[in-house]
LODREN-439819 format. One record per residue (C-alpha): x, y, z; residue number from 1. Coordinates in nm, 2 decimals. Example, Ala and Ser with C-alpha at 12.3 -4.5 7.8 and 13.67 -1.06 7.14 Angstrom:
# residues 2
<pt px="1.23" py="-0.45" pz="0.78" num="1"/>
<pt px="1.37" py="-0.11" pz="0.71" num="2"/>
END
This chain:
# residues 345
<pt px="5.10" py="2.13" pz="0.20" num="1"/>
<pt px="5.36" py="1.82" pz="0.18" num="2"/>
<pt px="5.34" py="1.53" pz="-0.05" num="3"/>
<pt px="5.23" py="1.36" pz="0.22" num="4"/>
<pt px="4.93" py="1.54" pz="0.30" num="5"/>
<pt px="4.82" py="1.51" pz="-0.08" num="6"/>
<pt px="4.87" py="1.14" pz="-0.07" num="7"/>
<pt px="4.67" py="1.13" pz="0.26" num="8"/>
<pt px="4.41" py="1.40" pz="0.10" num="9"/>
<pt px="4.35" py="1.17" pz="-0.18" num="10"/>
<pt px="4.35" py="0.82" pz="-0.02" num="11"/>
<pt px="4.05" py="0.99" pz="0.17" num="12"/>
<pt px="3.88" py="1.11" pz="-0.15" num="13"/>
<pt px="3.90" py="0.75" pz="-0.33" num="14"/>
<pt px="3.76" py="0.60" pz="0.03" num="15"/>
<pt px="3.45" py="0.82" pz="0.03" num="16"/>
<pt px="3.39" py="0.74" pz="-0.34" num="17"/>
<pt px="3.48" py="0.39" pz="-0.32" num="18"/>
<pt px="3.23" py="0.39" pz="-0.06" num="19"/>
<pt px="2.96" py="0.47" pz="-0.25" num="20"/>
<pt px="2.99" py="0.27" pz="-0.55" num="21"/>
<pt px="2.99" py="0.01" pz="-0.34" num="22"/>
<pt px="2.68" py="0.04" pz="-0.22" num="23"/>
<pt px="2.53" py="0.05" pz="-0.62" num="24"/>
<pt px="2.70" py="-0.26" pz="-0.69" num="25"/>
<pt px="2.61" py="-0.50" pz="-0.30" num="26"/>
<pt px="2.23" py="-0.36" pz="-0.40" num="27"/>
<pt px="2.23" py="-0.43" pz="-0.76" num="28"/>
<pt px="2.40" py="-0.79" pz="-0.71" num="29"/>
<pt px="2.15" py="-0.88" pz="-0.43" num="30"/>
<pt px="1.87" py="-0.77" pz="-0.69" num="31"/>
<pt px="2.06" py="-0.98" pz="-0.95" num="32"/>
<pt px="2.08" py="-0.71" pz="-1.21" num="33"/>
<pt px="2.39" py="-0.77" pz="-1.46" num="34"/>
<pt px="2.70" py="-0.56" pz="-1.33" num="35"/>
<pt px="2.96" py="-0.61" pz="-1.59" num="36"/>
<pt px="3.26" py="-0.42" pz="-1.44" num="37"/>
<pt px="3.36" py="-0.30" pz="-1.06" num="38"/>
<pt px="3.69" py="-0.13" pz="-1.02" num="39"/>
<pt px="3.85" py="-0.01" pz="-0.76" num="40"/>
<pt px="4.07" py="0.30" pz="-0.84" num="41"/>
<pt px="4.10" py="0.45" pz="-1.18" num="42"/>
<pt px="4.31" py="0.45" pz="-1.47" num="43"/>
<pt px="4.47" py="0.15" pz="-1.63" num="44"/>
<pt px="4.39" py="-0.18" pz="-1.50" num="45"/>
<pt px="4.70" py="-0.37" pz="-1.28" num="46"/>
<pt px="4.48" py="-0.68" pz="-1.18" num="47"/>
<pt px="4.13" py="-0.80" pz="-1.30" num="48"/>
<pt px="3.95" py="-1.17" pz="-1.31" num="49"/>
<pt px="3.61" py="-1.25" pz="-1.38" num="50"/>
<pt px="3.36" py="-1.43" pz="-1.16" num="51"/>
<pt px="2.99" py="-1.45" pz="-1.26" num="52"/>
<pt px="2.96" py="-1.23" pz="-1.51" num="53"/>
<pt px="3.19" py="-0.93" pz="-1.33" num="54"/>
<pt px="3.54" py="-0.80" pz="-1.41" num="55"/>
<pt px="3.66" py="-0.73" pz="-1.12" num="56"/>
<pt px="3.96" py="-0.46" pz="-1.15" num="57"/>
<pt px="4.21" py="-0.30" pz="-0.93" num="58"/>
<pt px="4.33" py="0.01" pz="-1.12" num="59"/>
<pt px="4.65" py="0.21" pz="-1.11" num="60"/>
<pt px="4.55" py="0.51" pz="-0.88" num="61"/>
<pt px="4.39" py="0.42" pz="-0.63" num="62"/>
<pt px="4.16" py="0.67" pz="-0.63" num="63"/>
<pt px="3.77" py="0.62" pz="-0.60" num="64"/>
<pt px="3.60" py="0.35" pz="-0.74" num="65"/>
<pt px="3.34" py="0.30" pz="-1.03" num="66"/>
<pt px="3.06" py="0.01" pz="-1.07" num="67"/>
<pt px="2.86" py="-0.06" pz="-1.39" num="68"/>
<pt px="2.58" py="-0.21" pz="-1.39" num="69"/>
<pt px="2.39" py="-0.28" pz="-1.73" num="70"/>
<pt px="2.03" py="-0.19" pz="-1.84" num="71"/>
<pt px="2.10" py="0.13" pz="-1.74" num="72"/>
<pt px="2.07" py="0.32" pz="-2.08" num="73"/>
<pt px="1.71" py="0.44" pz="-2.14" num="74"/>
<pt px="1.64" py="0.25" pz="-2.43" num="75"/>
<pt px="1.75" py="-0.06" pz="-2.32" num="76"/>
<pt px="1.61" py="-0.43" pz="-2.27" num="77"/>
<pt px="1.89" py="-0.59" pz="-2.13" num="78"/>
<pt px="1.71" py="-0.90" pz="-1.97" num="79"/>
<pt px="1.71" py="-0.82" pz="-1.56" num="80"/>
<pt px="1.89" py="-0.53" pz="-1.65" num="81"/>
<pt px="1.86" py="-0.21" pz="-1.42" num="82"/>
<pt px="1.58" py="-0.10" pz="-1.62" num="83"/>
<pt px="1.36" py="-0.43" pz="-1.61" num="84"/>
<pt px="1.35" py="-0.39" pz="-1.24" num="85"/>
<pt px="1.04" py="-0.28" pz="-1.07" num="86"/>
<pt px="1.10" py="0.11" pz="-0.95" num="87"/>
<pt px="1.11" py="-0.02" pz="-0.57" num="88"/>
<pt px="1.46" py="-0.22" pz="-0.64" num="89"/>
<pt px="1.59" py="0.09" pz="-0.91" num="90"/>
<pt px="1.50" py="0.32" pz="-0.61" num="91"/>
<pt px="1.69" py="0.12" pz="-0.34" num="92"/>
<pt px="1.99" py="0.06" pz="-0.60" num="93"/>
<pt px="2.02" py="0.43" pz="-0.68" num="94"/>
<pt px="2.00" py="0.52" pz="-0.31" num="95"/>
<pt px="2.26" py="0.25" pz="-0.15" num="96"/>
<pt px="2.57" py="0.47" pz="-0.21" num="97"/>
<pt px="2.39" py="0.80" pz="-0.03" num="98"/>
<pt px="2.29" py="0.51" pz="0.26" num="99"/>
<pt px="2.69" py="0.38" pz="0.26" num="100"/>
<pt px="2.81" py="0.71" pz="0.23" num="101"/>
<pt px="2.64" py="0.80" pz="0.56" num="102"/>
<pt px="2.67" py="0.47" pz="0.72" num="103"/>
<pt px="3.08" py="0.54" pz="0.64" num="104"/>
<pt px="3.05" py="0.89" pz="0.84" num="105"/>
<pt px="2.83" py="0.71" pz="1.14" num="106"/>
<pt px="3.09" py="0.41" pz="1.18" num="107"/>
<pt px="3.44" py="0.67" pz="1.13" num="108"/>
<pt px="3.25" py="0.86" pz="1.43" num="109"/>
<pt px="3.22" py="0.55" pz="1.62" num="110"/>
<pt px="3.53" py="0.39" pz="1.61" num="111"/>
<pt px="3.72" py="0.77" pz="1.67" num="112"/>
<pt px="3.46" py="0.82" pz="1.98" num="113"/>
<pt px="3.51" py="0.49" pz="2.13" num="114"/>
<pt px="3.91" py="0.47" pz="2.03" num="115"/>
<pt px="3.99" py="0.85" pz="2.12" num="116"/>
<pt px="3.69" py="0.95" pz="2.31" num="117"/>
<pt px="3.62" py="1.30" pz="2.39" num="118"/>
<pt px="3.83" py="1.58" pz="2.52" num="119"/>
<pt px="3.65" py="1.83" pz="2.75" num="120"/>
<pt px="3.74" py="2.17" pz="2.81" num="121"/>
<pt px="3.83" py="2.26" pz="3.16" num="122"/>
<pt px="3.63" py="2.47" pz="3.26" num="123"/>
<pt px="3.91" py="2.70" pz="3.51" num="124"/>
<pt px="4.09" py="2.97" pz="3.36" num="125"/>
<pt px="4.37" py="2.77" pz="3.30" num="126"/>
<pt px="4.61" py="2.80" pz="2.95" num="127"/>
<pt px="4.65" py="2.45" pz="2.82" num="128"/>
<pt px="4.84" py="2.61" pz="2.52" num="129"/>
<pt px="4.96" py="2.87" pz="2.36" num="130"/>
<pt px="4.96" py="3.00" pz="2.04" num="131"/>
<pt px="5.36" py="3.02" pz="1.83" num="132"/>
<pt px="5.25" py="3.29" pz="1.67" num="133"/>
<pt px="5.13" py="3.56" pz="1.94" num="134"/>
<pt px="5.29" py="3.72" pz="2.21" num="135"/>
<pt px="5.12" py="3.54" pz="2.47" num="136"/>
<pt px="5.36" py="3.28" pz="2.41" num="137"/>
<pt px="5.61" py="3.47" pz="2.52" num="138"/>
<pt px="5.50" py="3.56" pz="2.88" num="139"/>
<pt px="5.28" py="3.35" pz="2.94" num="140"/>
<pt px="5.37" py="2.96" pz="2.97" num="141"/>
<pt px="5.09" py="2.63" pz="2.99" num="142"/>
<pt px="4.93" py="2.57" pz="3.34" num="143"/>
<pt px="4.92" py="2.91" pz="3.41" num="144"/>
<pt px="4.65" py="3.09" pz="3.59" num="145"/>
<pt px="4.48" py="3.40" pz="3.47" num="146"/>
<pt px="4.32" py="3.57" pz="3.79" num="147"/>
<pt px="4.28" py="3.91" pz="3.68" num="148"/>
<pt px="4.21" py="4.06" pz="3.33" num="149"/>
<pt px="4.28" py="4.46" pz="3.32" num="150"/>
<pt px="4.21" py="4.46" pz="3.67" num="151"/>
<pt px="3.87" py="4.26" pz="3.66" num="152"/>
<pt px="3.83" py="3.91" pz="3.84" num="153"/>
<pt px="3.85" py="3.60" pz="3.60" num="154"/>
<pt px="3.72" py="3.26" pz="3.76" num="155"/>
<pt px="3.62" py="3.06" pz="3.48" num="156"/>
<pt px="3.76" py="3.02" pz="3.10" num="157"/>
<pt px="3.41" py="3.17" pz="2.96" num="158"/>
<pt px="3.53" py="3.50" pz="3.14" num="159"/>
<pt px="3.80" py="3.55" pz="2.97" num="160"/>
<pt px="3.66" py="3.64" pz="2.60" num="161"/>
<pt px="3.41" py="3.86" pz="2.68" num="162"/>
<pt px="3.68" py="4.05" pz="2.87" num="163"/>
<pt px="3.91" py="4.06" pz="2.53" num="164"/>
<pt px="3.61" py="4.10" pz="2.34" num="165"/>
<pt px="3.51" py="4.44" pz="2.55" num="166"/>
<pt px="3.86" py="4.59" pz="2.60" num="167"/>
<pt px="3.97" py="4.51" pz="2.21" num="168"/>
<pt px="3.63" py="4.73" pz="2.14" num="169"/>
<pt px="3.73" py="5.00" pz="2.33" num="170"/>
<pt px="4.03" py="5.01" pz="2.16" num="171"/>
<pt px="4.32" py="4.83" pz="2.35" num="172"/>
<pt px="4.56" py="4.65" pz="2.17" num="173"/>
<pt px="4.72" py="4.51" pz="2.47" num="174"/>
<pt px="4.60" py="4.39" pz="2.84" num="175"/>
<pt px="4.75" py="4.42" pz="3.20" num="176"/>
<pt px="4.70" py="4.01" pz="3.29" num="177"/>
<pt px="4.73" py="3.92" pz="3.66" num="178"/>
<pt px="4.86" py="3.49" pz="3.66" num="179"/>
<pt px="4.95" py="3.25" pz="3.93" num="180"/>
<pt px="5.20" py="3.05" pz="3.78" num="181"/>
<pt px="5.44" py="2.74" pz="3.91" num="182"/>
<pt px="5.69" py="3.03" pz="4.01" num="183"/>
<pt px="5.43" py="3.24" pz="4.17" num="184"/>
<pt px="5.22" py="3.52" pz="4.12" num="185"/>
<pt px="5.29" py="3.77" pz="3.81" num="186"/>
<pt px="5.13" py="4.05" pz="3.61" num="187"/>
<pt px="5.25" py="4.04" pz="3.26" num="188"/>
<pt px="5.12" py="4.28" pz="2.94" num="189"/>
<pt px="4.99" py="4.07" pz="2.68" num="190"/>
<pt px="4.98" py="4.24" pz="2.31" num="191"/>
<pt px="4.68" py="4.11" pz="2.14" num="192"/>
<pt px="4.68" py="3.94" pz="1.78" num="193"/>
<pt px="4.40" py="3.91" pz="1.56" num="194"/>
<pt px="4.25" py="3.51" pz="1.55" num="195"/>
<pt px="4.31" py="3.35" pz="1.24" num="196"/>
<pt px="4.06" py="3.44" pz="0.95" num="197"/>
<pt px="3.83" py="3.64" pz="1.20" num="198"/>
<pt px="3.91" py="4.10" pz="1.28" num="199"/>
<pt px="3.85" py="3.98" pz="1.64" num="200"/>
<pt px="4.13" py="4.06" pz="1.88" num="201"/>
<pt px="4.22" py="3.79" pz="2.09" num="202"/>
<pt px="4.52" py="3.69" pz="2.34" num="203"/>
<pt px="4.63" py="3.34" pz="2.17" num="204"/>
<pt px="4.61" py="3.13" pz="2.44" num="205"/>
<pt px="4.37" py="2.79" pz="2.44" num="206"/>
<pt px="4.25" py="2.60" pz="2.74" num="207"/>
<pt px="4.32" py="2.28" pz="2.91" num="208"/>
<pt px="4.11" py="1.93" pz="2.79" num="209"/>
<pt px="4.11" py="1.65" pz="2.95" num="210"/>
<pt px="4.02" py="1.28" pz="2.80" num="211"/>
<pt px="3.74" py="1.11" pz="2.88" num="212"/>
<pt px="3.70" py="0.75" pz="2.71" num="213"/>
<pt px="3.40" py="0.62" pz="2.62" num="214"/>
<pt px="3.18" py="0.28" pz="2.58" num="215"/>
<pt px="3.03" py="0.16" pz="2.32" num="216"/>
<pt px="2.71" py="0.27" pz="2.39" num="217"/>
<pt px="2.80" py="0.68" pz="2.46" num="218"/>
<pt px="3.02" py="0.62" pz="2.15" num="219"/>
<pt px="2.73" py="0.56" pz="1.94" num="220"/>
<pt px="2.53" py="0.84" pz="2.05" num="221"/>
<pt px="2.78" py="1.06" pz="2.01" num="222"/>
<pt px="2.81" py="0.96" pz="1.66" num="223"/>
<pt px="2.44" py="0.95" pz="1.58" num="224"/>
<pt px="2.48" py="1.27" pz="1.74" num="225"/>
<pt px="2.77" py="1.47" pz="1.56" num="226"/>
<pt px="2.61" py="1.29" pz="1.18" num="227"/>
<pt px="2.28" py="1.47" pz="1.22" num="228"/>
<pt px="2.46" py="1.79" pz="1.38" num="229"/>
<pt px="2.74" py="1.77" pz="1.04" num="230"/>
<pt px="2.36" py="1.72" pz="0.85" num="231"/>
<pt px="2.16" py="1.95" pz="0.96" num="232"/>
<pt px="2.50" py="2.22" pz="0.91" num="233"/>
<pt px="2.55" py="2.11" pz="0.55" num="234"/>
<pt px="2.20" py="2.24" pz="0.46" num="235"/>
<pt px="2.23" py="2.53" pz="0.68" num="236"/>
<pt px="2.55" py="2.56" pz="0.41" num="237"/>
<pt px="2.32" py="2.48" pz="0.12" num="238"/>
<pt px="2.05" py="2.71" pz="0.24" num="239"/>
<pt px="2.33" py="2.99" pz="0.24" num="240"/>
<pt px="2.49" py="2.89" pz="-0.09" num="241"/>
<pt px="2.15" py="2.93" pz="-0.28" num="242"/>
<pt px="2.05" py="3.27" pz="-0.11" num="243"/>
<pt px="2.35" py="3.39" pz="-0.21" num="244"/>
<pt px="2.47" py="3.46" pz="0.14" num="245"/>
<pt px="2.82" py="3.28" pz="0.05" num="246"/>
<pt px="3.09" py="3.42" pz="-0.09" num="247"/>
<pt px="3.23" py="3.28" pz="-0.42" num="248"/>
<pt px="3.60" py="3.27" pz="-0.25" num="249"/>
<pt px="3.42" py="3.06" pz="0.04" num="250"/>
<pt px="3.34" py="2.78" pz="-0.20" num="251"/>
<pt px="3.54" py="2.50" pz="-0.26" num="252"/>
<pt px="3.60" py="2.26" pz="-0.54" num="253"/>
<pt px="3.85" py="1.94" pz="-0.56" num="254"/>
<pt px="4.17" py="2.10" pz="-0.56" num="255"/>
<pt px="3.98" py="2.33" pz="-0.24" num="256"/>
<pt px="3.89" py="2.01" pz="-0.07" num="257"/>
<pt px="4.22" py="1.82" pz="-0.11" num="258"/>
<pt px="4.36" py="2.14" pz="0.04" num="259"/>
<pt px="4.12" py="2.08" pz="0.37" num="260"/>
<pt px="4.18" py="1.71" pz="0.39" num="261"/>
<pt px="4.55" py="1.75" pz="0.38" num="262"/>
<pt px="4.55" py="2.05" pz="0.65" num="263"/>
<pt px="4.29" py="1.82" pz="0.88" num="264"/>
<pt px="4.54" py="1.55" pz="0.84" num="265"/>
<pt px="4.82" py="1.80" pz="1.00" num="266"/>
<pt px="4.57" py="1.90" pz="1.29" num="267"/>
<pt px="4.57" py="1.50" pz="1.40" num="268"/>
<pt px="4.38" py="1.15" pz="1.38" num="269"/>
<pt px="4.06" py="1.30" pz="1.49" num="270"/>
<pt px="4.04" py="1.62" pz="1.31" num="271"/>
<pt px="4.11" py="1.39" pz="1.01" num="272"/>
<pt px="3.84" py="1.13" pz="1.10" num="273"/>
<pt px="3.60" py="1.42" pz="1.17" num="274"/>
<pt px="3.66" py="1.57" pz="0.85" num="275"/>
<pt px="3.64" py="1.30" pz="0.66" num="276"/>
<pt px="3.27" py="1.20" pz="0.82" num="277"/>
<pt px="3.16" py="1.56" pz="0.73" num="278"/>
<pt px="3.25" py="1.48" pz="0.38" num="279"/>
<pt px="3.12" py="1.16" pz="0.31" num="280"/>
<pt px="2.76" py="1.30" pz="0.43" num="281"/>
<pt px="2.83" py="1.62" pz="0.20" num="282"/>
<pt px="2.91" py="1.39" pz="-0.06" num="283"/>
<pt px="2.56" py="1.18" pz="0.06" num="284"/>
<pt px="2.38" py="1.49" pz="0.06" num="285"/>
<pt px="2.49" py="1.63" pz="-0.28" num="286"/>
<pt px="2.42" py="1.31" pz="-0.43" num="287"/>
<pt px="2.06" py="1.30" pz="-0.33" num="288"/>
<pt px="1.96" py="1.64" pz="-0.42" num="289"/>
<pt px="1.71" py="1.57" pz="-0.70" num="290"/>
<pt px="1.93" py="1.74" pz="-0.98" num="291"/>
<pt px="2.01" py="1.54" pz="-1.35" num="292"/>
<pt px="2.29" py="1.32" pz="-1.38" num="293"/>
<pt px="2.27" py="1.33" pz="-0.97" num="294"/>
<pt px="2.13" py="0.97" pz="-0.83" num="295"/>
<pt px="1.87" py="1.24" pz="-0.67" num="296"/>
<pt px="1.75" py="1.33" pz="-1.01" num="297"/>
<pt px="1.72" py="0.97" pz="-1.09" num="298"/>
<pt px="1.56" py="0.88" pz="-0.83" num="299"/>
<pt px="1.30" py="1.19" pz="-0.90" num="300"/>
<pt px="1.19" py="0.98" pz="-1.24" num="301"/>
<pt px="1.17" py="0.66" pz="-1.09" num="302"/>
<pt px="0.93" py="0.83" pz="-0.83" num="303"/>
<pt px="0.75" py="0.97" pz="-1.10" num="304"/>
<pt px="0.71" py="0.65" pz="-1.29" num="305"/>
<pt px="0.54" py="0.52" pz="-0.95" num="306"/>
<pt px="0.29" py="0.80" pz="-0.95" num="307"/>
<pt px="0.18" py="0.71" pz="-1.35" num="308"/>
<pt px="0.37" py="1.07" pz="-1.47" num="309"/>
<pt px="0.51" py="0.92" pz="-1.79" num="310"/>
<pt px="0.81" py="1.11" pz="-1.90" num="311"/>
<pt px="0.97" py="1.06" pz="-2.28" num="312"/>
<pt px="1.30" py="0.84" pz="-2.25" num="313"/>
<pt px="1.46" py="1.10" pz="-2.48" num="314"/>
<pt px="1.37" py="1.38" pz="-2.28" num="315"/>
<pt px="1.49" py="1.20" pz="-1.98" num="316"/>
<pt px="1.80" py="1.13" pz="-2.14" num="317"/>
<pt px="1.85" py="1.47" pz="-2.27" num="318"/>
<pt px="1.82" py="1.61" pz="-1.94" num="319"/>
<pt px="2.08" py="1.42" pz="-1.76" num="320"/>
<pt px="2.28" py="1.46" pz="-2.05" num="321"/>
<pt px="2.23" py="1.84" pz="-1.95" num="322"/>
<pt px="2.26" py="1.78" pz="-1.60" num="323"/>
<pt px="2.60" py="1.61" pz="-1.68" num="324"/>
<pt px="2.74" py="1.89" pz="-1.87" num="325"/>
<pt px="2.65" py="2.14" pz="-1.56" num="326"/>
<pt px="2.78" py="1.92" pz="-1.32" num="327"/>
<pt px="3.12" py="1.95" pz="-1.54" num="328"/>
<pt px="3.12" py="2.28" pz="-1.58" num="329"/>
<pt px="3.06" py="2.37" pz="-1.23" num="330"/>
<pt px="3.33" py="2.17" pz="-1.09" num="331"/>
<pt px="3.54" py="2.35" pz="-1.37" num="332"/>
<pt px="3.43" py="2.67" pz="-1.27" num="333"/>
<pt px="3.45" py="2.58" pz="-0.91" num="334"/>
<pt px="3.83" py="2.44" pz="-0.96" num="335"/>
<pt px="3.94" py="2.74" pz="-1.11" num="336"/>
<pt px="3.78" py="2.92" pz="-0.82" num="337"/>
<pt px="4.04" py="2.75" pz="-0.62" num="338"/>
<pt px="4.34" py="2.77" pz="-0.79" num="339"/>
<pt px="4.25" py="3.17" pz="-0.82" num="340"/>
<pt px="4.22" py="3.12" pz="-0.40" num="341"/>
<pt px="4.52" py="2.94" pz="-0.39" num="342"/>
<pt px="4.74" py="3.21" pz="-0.61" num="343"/>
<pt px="4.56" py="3.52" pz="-0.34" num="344"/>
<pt px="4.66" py="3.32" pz="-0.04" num="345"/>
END
């Protein structure tokens, strides 16, 4: 991965965090509770000035983002501090950067759907491209035609993988491919190669899309569309995670998710936007699962409160105190995880 791609990787990661604490500190201003410092970027401070109470900061990496708001502390009276508030405003505070963090994912869709639009597949058995890597790519050129597979007819795309699919399990490692070119008819053997990260056989070819633009109004429902599809997937993911039906190698920490970003960013504009949508709702998600330290778990007292369940402060506090330390050690665990990947790979 090039420097580039880091830079890019990162820029992405401050963006999504950014995001989100700036939903905490739009929600808390507008319920005037105190918020004594909001920084964008971390580290050392290059720029800061004060208005109404606020240091406002622009930090050396631009990386993320962090608000403060005061009152937040259990034991604390800070007058209209975070804690003075009724539980409706802590609620709404608490939840703003999950809301702006899927309200980011929504509007990237948008602007990629109504700025790129869609590519669909063509449906004929036509190569659009080929993969470097197989030896496809060295018989068979883009545009071409497959007609025959092994001897058997081909007249749409969807024919051709159940074909490779049947013959790889029979055991053939290689298939007798009957084209219509721009020079003509041909039959040419094709070696197969196995897809990346899969033992399925395949011939490394990819079809023809074409671009279709879209309005405004198809762009948003493609966007509403693809969130709650990225949604519902991430708790598929979740569901998976806590069965145990994932691998520990298939989880990824930061230095796994930089990783992703920077290799979405080599796959294009779109692949990047995309990406980057799925992980500002995984980031929404995560952060509204009621776990301590989490704005979830926070939110789980506050809803407690408003049902007359009186918890003790301490305990409170000593449990996302715990939940912090957890959360630290996972992502420690987690980030070794990847380095470990990183080394195998």
């Amino acid at each position: 991965m090039s420097i580039l791609q880091i830079v890019i990787a990162l820029i992405v990661l401050g963006v999504l965090i950014f995001v989100h604490e700036l939903g905490h500190f739009i929600t808390a201003k507008m319920a005037k509770m105190p918020v004594s410092d909001f920084s964008l970027g971390m580290g050392p401070s290059v720029f800061s000035f004060e208005r109404k109470g606020t240091a406002y900061s622009l930090r050396v990496f631009p990386i993320g983002g962090s608000c403060s708001i005061e009152g937040m502390e259990l034991d604390s009276d800070k007058e209209d501090g975070f804690n003075s508030k009724s539980p409706a405003a802590r609620i709404i505070v608490l939840a703003a950067g999950v809301f702006m963090n899927f309200l980011l994912a929504i509007t990237l869709l948008f602007l990629s759907s109504l700025l790129i639009g869609q590519y669909i597949r063509n449906p004929d058995p036509v190569i659009g491209e080929t993969l470097p890597t197989s030896h496809a790519s060295m018989v068979l050129s883009p545009g071409d035609r497959i007609l025959r597979i092994n001897g058997e007819s081909v007249t749409l795309w969807n024919d051709i993988s159940p074909a490779v699919s049947k013959y790889a399990k029979e055991g053939a490692r290689s298939l007798t491919l009957d084209v219509e070119g721009k020079d003509g008819p041909k039959t040419v053997e094709v070696e197969l190669v196995r897809a990346p990260e899969s033992v399925e056989y395949v011939i490394g070819i990819l079809p023809r899309y074409t671009r279709q633009r879209m309005g405004p109004g198809a762009a948003l429902v493609r966007s509403l569309t693809m969130s709650r599809n990225i949604f519902l997937n991430i708790f598929k993911g979740l569901g998976a995670l806590v069965s145990g039906k994932v691998k520990k190698e298939e989880v990824s920490g930061p230095i796994g998710i930089i990783q992703a970003i920077g290799v979405a960013s080599g796959e294009g504009f779109g692949m990047l936007i995309f990406f980057a949508a799925m992980l500002s709702i995984n980031l929404g998600i995560i952060n509204l699962l009621p776990l301590p330290a989490l704005d979830g778990g926070r939110i789980l007292f506050v809803i407690l409160e408003l049902m007359h369940i009186r918890i003790n402060k301490k305990i409170e506090e000593r449990v996302h105190y715990a939940g912090l330390f957890m959360l630290f050690a996972l992502i420690f665990l987690i980030t070794i995880n990847d380095v470990v990947n990183i080394f195998k790979s």
